[in-house]
Every structure is written in C-alpha cells, then in structure tokens.
N, C-alpha and C positions, 0 to 999 in steps of 0.2 A: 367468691373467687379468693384466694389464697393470696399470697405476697409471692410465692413461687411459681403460681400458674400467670400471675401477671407479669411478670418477670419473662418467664417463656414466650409468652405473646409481643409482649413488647421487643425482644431481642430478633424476635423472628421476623415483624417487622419492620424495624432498622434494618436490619440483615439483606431482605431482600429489596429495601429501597435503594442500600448501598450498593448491591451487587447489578441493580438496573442501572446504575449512573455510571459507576466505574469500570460494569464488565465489559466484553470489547464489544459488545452489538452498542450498548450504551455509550462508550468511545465515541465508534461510529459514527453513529446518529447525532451524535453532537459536532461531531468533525463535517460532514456532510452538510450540517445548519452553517455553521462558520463557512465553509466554502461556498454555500449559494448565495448569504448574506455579501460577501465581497469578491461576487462573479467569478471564482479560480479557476483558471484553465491552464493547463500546458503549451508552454512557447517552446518550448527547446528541449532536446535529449543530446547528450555526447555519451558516446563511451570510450572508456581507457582501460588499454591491456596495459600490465602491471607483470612484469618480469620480475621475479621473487626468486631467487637459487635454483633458475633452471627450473619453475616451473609460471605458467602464466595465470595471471585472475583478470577478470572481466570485471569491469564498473561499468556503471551505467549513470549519470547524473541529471535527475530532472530540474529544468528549469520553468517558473511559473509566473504569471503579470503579477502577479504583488510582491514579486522577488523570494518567496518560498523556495528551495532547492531541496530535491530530496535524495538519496544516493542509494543507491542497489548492488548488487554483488549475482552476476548470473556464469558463475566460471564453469566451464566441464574439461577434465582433464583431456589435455591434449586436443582439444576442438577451439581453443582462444578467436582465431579466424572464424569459425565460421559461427557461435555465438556472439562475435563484435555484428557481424553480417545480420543475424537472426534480427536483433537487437536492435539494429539500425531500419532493417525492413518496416519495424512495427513507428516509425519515424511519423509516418503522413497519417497513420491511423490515429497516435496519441497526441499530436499536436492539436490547442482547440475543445480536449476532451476536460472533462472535472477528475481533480487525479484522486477524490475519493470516492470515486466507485471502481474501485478495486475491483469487485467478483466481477462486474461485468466485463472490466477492463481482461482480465484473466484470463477467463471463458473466449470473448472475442478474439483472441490470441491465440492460445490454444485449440480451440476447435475449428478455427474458422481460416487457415491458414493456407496458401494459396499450394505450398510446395508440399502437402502431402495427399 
C-alpha cells in the first residue's frame, strides 16, 4: 500500500464517520437519545399573528417540561385566521407527544386530519 492509497482510505473513513454523526439522520438520533434520556414532552403550544406592513405571519411557540421552547413560522398569505385555527386544532394531538419525532408528528397532521 502506498502512502497515497492509505491516505485515501483513511479520509474516506473519517469522512464517512463524520458524516454519520453530524449529518441530520445522525442529529436525529442523538436528539431523540437526549430526549428519551430526560422524558421530553410537549406541554404547551401558542400562536401569534404578527402584523408586518399590512401583511400577517403566523408563529407558533412550543413549550416542553424541561423548559425547552421551540418556535415555527407556518404563515400562508392572506389565510393568518385560519392557519392560527389549523394550528391550534393540532393542540390536544401535540401535547404529551416527544417533540422529536418530527416525520411522525408531520404525517399525523397531515394525512390524518379530520377536515379534509
């Protein structure tokens, strides 16, 4: 083996140990451990319409039992009302729940929605 071909091997695998830890499935999975390590669940959602020059934005601010808050942005022009509403509905679903499982949290919302 060369000093160039070990070089290559070596970089390749750095590379790819880096990319399991830091790429987002790797995030993830470590965010996930962290949250079943100190039980995180959802206690509270609010949201606030945000008047901006005559046009409105949608927050959303999650609150969680180890005092974690996370904040969202779900605006669609000219629908403020009825996105604060949407928003609000998914209230009794997401309280209770681990707020990182995202896809499933997602999915449950989207597909599974009473009003369509």
């Amino acid at each position: 083996m060369t000093r160039r071909d070990f070089f290559h091997a070596a970089m390749g695998t750095a590379t790819a140990g880096i990319a399991a830890l830091t790429g987002p499935e790797g995030l993830l999975a470590q965010a996930r451990e962290k949250a079943r390590q100190y039980n995180l669940k959802i206690t509270d959602l609010k949201t606030f319409v945000i008047d901006a020059n005559n046009k409105n934005y949608v927050f959303v601010k999650i609150y969680t039992n180890q005092g974690i808050t996370g904040l969202g942005e779900g605006s669609v022009t000219s629908k403020a009302a009825t996105m604060k509403a949407a928003i609000e509905e998914h209230h009794r679903y997401l309280v209770g729940q681990d707020p990182t499982d995202i896809e499933m949290h997602w999915q449950a919302m989207y597909r599974w929605p009473r009003w369509r």
